[in-house]
Kinemage of the C-alpha trace (Angstrom):
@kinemage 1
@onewidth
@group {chain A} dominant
@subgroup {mainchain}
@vectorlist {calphas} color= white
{ca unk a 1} P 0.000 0.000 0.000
{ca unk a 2} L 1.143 3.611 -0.901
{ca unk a 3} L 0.660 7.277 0.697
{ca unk a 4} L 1.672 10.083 1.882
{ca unk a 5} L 0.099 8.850 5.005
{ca unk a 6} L 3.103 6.945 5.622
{ca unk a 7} L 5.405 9.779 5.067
{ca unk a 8} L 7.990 9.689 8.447
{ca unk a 9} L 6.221 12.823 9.846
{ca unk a 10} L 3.634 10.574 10.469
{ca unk a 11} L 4.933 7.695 11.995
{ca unk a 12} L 5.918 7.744 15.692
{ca unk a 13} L 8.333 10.490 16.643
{ca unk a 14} L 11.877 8.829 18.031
{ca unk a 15} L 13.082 10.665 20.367
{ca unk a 16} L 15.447 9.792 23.763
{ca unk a 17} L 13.564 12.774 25.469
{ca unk a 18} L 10.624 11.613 27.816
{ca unk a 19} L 8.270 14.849 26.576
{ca unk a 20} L 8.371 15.232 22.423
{ca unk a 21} L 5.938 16.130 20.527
{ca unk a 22} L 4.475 14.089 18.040
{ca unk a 23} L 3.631 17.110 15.362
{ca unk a 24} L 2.169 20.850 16.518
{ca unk a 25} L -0.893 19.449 17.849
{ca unk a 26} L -0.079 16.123 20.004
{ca unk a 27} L 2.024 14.919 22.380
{ca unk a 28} L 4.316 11.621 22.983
{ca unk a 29} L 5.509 10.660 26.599
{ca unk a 30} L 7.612 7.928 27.617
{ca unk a 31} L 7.036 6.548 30.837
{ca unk a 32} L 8.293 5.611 33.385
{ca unk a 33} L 7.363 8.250 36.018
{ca unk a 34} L 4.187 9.019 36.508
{ca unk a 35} L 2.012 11.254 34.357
{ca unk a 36} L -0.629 13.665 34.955
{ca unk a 37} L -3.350 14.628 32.396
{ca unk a 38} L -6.710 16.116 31.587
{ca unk a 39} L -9.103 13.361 31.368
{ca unk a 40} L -9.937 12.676 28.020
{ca unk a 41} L -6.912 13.754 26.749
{ca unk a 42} L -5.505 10.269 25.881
{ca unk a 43} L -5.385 9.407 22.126
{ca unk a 44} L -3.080 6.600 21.591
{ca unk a 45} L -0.462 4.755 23.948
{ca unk a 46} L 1.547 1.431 23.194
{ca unk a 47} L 3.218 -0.420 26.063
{ca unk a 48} L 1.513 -1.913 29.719
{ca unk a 49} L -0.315 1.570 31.091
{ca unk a 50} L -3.000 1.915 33.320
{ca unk a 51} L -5.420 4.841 33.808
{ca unk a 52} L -6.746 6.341 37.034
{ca unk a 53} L -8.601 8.782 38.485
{ca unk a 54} L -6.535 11.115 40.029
{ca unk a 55} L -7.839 12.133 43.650
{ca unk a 56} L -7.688 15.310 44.837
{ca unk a 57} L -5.010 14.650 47.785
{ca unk a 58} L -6.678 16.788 50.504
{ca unk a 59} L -9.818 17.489 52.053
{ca unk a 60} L -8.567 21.025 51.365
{ca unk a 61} L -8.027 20.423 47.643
{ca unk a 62} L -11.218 18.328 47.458
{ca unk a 63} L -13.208 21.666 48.966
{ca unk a 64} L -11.543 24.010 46.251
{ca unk a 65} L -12.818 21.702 43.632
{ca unk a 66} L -16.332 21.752 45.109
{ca unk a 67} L -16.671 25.564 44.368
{ca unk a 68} L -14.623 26.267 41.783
{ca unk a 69} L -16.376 26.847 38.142
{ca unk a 70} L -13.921 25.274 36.263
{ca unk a 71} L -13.961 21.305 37.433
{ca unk a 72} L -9.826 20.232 37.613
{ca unk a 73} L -10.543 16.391 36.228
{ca unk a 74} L -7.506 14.377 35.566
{ca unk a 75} L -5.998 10.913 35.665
{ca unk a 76} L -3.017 9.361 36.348
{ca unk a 77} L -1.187 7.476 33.945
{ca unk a 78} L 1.191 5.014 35.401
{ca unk a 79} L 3.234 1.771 33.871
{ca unk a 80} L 5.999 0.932 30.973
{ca unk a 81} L 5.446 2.269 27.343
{ca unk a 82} L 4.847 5.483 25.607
{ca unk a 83} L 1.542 7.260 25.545
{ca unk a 84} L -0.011 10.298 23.464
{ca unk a 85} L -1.886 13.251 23.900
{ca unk a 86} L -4.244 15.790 22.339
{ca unk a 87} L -6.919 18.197 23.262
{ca unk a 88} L -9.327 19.558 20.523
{ca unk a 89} L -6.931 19.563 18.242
{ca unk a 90} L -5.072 22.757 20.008
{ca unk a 91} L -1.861 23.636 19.480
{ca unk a 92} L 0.740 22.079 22.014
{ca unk a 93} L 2.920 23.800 23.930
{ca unk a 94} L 5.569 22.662 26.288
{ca unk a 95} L 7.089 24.779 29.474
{ca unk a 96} L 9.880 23.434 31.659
{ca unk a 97} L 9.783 24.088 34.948
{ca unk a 98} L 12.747 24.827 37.416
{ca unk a 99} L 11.828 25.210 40.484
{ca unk a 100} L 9.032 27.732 39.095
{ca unk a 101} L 5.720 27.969 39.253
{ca unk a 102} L 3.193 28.476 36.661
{ca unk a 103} L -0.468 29.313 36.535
{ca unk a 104} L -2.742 27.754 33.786
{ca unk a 105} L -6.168 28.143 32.575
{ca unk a 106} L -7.513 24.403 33.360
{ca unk a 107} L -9.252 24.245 29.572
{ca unk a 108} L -5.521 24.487 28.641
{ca unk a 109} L -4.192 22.049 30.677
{ca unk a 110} L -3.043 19.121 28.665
{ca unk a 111} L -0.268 17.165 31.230
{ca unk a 112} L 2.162 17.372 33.468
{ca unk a 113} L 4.617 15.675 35.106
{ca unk a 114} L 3.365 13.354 38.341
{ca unk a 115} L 6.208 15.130 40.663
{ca unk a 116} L 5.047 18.963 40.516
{ca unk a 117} L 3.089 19.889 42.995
{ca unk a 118} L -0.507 20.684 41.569
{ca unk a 119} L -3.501 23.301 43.792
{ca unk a 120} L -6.363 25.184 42.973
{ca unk a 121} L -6.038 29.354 43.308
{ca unk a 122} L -8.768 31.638 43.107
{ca unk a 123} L -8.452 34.492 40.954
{ca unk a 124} L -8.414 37.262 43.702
{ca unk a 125} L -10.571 40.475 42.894
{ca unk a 126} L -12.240 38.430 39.315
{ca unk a 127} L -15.674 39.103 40.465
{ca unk a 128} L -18.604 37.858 38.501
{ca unk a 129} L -18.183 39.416 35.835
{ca unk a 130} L -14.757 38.413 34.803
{ca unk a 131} L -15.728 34.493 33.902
{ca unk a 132} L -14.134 31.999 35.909
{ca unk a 133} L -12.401 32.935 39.104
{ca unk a 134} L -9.890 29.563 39.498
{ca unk a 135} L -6.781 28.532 38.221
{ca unk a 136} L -4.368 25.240 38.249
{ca unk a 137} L -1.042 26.008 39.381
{ca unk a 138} L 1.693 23.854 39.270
{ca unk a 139} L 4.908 24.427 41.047
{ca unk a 140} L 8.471 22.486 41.209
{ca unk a 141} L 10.755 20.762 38.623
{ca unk a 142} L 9.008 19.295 35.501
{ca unk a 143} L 7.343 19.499 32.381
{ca unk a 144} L 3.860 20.830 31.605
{ca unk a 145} L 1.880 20.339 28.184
{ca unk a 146} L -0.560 23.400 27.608
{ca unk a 147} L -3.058 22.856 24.332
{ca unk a 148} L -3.819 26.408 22.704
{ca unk a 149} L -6.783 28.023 20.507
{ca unk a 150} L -4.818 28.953 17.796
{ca unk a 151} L -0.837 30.119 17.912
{ca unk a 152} L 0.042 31.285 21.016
{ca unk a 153} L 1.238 35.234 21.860
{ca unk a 154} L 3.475 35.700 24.744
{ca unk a 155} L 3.630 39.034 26.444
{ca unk a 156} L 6.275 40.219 28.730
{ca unk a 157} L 4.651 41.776 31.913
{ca unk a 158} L 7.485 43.352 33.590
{ca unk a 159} L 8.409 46.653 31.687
{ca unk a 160} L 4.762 48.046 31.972
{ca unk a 161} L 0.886 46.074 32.706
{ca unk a 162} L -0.296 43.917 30.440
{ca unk a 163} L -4.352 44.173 29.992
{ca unk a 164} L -5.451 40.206 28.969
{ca unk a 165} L -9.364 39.105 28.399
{ca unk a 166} L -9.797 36.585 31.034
{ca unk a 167} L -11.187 33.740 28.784
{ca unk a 168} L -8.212 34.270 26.363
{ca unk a 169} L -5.571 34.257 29.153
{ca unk a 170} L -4.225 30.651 29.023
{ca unk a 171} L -1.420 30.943 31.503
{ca unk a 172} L 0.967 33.514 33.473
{ca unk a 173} L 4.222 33.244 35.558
{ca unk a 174} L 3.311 32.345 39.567
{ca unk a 175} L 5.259 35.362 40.750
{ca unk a 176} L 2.455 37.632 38.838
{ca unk a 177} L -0.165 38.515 40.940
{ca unk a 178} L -3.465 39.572 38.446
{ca unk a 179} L -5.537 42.419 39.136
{ca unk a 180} L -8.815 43.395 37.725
{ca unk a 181} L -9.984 46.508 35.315
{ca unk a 182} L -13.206 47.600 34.627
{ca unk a 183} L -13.474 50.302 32.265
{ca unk a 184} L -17.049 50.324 32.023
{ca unk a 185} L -18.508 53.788 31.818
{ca unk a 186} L -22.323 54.761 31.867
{ca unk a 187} L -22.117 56.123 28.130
{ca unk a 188} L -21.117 53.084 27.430
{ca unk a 189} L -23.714 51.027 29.670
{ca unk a 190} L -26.394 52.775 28.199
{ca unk a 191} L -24.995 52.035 24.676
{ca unk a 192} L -24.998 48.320 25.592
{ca unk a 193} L -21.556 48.328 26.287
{ca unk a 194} L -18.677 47.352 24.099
{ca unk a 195} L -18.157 43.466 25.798
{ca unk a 196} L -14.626 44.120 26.896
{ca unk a 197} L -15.737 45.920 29.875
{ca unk a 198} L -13.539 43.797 32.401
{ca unk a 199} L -9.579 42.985 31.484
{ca unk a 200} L -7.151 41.269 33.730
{ca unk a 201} L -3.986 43.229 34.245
{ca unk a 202} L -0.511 42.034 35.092
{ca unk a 203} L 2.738 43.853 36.255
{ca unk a 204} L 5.834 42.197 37.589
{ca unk a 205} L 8.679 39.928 36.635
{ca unk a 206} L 7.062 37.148 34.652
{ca unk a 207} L 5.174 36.602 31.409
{ca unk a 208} L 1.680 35.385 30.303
{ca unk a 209} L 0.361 33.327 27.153
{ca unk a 210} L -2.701 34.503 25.696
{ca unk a 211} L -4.639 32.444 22.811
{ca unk a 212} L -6.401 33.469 19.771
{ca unk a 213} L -9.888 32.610 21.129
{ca unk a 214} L -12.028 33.460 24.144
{ca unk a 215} L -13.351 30.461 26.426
{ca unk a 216} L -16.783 30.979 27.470
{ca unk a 217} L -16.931 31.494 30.919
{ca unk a 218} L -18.049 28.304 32.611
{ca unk a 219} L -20.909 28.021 34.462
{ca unk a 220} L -20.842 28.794 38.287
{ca unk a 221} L -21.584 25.618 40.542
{ca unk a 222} L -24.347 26.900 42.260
{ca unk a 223} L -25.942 25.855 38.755
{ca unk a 224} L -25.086 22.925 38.243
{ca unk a 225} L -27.695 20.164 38.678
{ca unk a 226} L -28.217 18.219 42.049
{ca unk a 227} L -27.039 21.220 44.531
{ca unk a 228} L -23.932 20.855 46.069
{ca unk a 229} L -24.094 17.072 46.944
{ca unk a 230} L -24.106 16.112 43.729
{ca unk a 231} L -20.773 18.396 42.982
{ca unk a 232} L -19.334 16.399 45.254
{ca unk a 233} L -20.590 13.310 44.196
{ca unk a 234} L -19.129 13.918 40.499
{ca unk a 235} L -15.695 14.529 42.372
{ca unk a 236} L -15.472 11.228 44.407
{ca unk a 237} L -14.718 8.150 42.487
């Protein structure tokens, strides 16, 4: 049989590093260690692997993930053999942490190493209006695999703020601290407003990634069906 299917670009990317990527849109990783991913995100994987709900460690961590609006679900992948990712076909991404910390829209989250230390942080001063008021971050010495809307811009926030829509805002540097801008005015109310109202901004020594498409904000929990006992009974395994 003959195509262009076949080409080498195609086949399975060799490669002695554990994170590769397999073309601009998925990911190979050889394990070994453990690996941490969005659920779902799993689209091939050769090799003995098994899949797991991944717990949320802490009564603590289990309580953020009761009230956030943006439901952290991911699974552990454990065993001998190589595995691959996608998500929606967005663009992938790698960041290498050092001893860093990095915080990521969870809709962006595609995996991360099993050895960084992973929370839930609220947003401080989001409000309502600004459209999701948690983040993921992950802190310590690894790799992370971030899936993008479109190619990826990266702005440097420490020479003066950087004003980001909050549902295009895919991740920032730990050491930022976002604050909220509302430049709302009643001409514009009455007008209906222009739907950029509300921008995060960012100033410090760090950086943030912003994608070529807005999320929609999620819905808050109080919404979602069966109160808040049956939040938590979509969290528990």
């Amino acid at each position: 049989m003959k195509s262009h299917l076949f080409d080498t670009a195609n086949l399975p990317v060799q490669s002695v590093e554990r994170w590769a990527k397999q073309n601009s849109r998925s990911l190979r990783v050889g394990l070994g260690p453990d690996v941490l991913a969005a659920k779902g995100a799993m689209v091939s994987h050769r090799g003995q692997l098994t899949f797991q709900h991944e717990k949320a460690g802490s009564m603590a961590k289990l309580a953020k993930k009761v009230v956030t609006s943006e439901d952290v679900s991911l699974m552990r992948v454990s065993g001998q053999g190589e595995v691959w990712f996608a998500r929606e076909a967005g663009y992938l991404n790698l960041i290498h942490l050092e001893g860093e910390g990095v915080s990521i829209n969870q809709r962006n989250l595609l995996a991360f190493d099993a050895a960084l230390t992973w929370d839930i942080n609220r947003i401080k001063g989001a409000g309502l209006m600004a459209g999701g008021l948690f983040n993921t971050t992950l802190t310590g010495t690894g790799t992370v695999a971030i899936s993008v809307v479109g190619k990826p811009m990266v702005l440097d926030c420490s020479q003066q703020p950087v004003y980001v829509d909050r549902n295009a805002a895919v991740c920032w540097s730990s050491t930022l601290t976002p604050g909220f801008h509302n430049s709302m005015n009643m001409s514009s109310a009455l007008r209906g407003g222009s739907g950029e109202a509300v921008q995060m901004v960012l100033h410090g020594p760090g950086f943030v990634v912003v994608q070529a498409f807005e999320w929609s904000p999620p819905p808050s929990a109080n919404k979602k069906s069966g109160g808040l006992l049956g939040t938590i009974g979509d969290l528990i395994p």
